[in-house]
N, C-alpha and C positions, 0 to 999 in steps of 0.2 A: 230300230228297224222293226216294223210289224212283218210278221208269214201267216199269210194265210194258208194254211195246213190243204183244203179244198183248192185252190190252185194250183200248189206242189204235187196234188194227185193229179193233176191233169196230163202232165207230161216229165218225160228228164229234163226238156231243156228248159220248164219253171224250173226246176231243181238248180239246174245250171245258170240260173239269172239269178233265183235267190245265192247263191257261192258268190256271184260277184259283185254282190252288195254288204256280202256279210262283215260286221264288223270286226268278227272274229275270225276273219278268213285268214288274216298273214299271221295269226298265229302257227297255224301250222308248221311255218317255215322253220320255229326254231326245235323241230323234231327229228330225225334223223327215221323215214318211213322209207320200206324198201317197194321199188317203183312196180304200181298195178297192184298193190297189195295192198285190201280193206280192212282196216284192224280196226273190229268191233269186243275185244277182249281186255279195253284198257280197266275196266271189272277185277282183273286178277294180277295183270303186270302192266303199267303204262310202256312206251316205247324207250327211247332211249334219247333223252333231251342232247342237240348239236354239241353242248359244252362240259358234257358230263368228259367226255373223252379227253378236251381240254384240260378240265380240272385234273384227271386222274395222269394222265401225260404229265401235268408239275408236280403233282406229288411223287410220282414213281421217279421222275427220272433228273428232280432238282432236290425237291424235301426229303425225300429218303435214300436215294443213290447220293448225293453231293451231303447235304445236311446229317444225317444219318441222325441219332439223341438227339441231336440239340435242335429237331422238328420239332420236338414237342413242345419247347418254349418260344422257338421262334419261327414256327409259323402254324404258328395256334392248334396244334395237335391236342393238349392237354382242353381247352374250354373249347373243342368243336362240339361236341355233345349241347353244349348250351348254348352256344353260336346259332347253331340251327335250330334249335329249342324255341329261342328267341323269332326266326323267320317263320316256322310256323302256326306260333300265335295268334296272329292278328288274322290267319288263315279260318282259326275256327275261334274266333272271336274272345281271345283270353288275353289278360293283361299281362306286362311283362313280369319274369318271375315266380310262372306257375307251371312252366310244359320245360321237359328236359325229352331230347334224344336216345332212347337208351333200350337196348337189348331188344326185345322178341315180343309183339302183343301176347302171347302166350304169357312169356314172365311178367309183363307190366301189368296182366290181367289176375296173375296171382297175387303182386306184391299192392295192387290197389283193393282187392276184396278182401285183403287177409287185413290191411291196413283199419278199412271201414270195422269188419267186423270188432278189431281191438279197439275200436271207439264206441263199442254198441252199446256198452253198459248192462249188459244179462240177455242181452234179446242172442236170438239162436237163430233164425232163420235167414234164407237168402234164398231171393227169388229172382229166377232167370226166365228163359224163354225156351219150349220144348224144340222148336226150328232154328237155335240160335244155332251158331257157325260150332262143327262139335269141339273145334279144341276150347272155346266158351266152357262148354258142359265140362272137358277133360278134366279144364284147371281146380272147375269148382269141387269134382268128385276129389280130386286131390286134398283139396284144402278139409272138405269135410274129414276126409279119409284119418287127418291128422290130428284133427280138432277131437273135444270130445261135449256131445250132444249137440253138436252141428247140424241142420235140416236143411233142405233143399225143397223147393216147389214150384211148380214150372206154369206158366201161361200155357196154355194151348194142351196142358196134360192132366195138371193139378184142377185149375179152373180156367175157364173162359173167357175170363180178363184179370188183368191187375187189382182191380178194385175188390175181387172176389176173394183176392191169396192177404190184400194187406191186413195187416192186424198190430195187435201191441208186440208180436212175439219176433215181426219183421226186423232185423238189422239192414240188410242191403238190397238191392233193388240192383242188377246188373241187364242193360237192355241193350240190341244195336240198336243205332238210327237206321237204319236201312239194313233188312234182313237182305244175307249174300243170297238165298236164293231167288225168293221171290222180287224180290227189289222191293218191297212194301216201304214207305217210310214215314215212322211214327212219330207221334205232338212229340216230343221232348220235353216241351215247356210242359204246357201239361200232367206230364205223368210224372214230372220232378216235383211239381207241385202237392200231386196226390200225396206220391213217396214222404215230403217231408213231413206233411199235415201227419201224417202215421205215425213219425216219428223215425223214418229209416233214412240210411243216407243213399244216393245215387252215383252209379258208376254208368258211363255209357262206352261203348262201343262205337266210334267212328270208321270202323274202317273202309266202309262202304260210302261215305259222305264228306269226307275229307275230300278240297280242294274240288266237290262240282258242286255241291249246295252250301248253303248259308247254312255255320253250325255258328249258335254264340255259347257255348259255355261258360261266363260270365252269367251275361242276363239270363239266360234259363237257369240259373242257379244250381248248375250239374257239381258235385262234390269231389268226384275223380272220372277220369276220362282216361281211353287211350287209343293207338290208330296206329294201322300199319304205312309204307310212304310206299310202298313199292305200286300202287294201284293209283289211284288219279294225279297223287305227288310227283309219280315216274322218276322215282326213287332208285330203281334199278333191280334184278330180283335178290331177294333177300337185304335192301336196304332195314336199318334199323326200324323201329317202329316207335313208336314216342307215349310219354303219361304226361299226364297233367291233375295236377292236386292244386285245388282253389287255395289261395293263400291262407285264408281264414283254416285251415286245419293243419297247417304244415308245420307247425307245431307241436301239435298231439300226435297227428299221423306217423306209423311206427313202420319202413320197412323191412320186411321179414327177413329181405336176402341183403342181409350185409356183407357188403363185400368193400376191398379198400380203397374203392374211388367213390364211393359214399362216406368215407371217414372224414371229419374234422379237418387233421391233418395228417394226408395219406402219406407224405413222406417225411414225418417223425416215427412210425414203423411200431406205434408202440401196440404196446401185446393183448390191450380192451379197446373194443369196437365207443368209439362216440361218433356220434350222426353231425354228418354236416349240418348246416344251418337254410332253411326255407328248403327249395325243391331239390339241391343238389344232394340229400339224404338217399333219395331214391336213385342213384347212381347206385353197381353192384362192384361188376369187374371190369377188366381194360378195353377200352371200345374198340371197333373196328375201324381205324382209320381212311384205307380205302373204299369200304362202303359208305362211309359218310361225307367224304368227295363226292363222291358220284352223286349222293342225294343232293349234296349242295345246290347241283346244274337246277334238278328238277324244281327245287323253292326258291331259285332266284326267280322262275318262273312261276310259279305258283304266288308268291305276294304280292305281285303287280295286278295280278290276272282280275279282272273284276268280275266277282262271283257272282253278281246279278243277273248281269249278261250272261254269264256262263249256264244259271239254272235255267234262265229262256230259252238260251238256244239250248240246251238238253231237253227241255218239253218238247220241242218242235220236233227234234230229232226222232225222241221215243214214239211221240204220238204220230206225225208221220210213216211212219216204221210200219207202228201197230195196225194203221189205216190202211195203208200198201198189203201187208198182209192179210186181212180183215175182210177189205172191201173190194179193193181191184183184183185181185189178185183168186181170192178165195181160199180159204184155210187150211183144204184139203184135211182135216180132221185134227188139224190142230187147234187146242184151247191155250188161253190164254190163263199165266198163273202169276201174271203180276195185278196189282189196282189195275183196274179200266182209268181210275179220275188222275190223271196226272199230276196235281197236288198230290196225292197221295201215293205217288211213285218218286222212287228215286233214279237215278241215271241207269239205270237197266229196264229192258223186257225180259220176261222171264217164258218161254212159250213150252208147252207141256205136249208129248208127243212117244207115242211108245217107243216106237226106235229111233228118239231120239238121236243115241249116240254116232249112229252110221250116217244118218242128217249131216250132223257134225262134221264129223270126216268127210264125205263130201265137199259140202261147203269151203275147207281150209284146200282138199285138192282144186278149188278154183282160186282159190289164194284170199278167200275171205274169213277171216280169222276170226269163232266164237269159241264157245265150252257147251260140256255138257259137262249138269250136276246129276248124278241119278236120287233118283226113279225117275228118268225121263225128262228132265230138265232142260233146257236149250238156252242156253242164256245169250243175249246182245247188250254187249256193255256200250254206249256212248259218251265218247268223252270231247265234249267240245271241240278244247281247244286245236283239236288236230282233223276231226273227221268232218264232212261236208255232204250237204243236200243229197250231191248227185251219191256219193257212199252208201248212204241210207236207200235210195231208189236200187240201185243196182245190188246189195245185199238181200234188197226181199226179192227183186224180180228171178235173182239168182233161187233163193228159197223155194219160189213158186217153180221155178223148173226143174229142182232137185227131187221135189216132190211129187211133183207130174207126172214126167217119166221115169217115177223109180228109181233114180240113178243110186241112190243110194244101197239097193238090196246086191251090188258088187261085192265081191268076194272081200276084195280090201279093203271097204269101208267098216267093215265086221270086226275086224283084230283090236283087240281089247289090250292096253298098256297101262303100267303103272300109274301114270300119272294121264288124267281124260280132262 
């Protein structure tokens, strides 16, 4: 199906004729969305997939209340981690054998850059991104913190691009595909290419592009990867987060965090650590069994889902969005902090505004649900499979009248919480 973007600005009810053409309209149906309520945050948490509740209802109250131990051999408690491993593969285009389920992008992101650099062979440097997501930065200061003559140098701080920071002294290269704030989303292939010619190895960041864009990890020849599922996989909050190490190094590749479900043989108990064999090395401690139910829902749905379709209709969506704001509507002093060119955006707008945050709250008080990142940040996550034309129309017309009349300079749109 073609959209013309200039007819969907004409009225809601283009908007409303494109929904009932879309091909990806009865997706929707297998989300569990509470009624009148626009969720434009699938960015930070997807919704809550129809069958996650299913899955978690048999585990709670067949495999673990009736089963109790002996779930874990008989009904696959012990190889869920790799079960699922396995379904997200084919998601960001890796063959089987190289992505495991496991623990916290946080730790997958230390135990993959500590990994690379003990493959560096002398080199000392690892280069990130100044606007990367800060627990990115957290890990790395960590890892230096440990290391001894370890450096750090940053895009966007160090130098002005990539091509400026590489050198012989480079080991790793750690980038997202799509920065969480702005949504930017960057060649991969490309800068995997730069990276090796250097001689460094590449870690990427998926968290932001998993499951609504074509990631291949394979053919981009990415070295380790990793991604959180709770955001487009609709994973659940705080579902696991997953790595992937290309087969070609999983050999060499050494995880830091040994723990005994990365052992050989975890239950021979004996008292030296030896590493599994291929990706299950990078296992640490005992997984979480009902958060990785719950993911299950969201990647039965995610591997069917055809991601083609999927990054179309997200163009549409952003770019219509951005136009409704932009042009019909008027900005009212908002600038725009994502790419203007939709190739070069990923499933978010990112719109920049000084009182942002109370925008925000506004906004959910009408049951239209975004974030604010500060300094000013306003983000609109789109995620296909669940949101619709008419969504899009009536989140910016909402925008434009939150803006217009001020509603936002109320008293309770002010109050500042933990978590924004």
């Amino acid at each position: 199906m073609s959209i013309n973007i200039s007819t969907l600005l004409e009225s809601r009810t283009a908007c409303e004729k494109a929904d009932a053409v879309d091909p990806l309209g009865n997706w929707r149906e297998n989300f569990y969305l509470p009624q009148g309520l626009i969720y434009l945050d699938g960015n930070s948490l997807g919704p809550m997939p129809n069958k996650a509740l299913e899955h978690l209802e048999q585990t709670i109250k067949n495999e673990w209340s009736e089963e109790l131990i002996n779930s874990w051999k008989n009904a696959g408690w012990w190889e869920l981690s790799q079960t699922l491993g396995e379904m997200i593969a084919p998601v960001v285009g890796a063959a089987s054998g190289q992505l495991i389920v496991s623990d916290s992008t946080s730790l997958n992101l230390y135990k993959t850059v500590h990994a690379a650099l003990g493959m560096s062979h002398g080199r000392n440097v690892v280069v990130s991104e100044a606007d990367s997501f800060p627990t990115d930065l957290y890990i790395l200061e960590g890892i230096i913190s440990s290391q001894q003559n370890i450096q750090r140098r940053l895009v966007g701080k160090d130098g002005d691009s990539l091509d400026e920071l590489l050198d012989e002294n480079v080991a790793v290269v750690t980038l997202s595909h799509v920065n969480y704030r702005s949504g930017e989303l960057l060649p991969i292939e490309e800068l995997v290419k730069k990276t090796h010619e250097a001689g460094a190895l590449f870690v990427l960041d998926t968290c932001h592009s998993a499951g609504v864009l074509s990631v291949e990890l394979d053919r981009w020849g990415v070295d380790f990867a990793v991604g959180c599922t709770y955001k487009y996989l609709n994973g659940g909050p705080g579902s696991p987060a997953y790595l992937y190490v290309a087969k070609r190094h999983q050999q060499s590749a050494v995880n830091p965090l040994s723990g005994w479900w990365g052992h050989a043989r975890p239950f021979a108990f004996e008292k030296d650590f030896k590493a599994a064999e291929g990706i299950l090395k990078f296992q640490t401690g005992t997984q979480p069994i009902l958060s990785l139910r719950g993911l299950q829902a969201g990647l039965e749905i995610a591997k069917v889902a055809d991601l083609n379709m999927v990054r179309k209709k997200s163009q549409c969506l952003t770019q219509l969005f951005l136009e409704l704001v932009e042009k019909r509507y008027g900005n009212h002093g908002v600038t725009l902090h994502s790419p203007n060119d939709p190739e070069k955006r990923g499933s978010q707008v990112a719109l920049h505004y000084a009182n942002g945050f109370p925008v925000i709250q506004a906004l959910i008080a009408r049951k239209i649900i975004a974030d604010f990142r500060a300094p000013g940040i306003m983000r609109f996550g789109f995620a296909p499979l669940y949101l619709r034309y008419t969504d899009v129309w009536d989140a910016a017309e909402a925008l434009h009248e939150v803006l217009k009349t001020e509603e936002w300079r109320e008293e309770r749109f002010q109050q500042k919480h933990q978590v924004t």
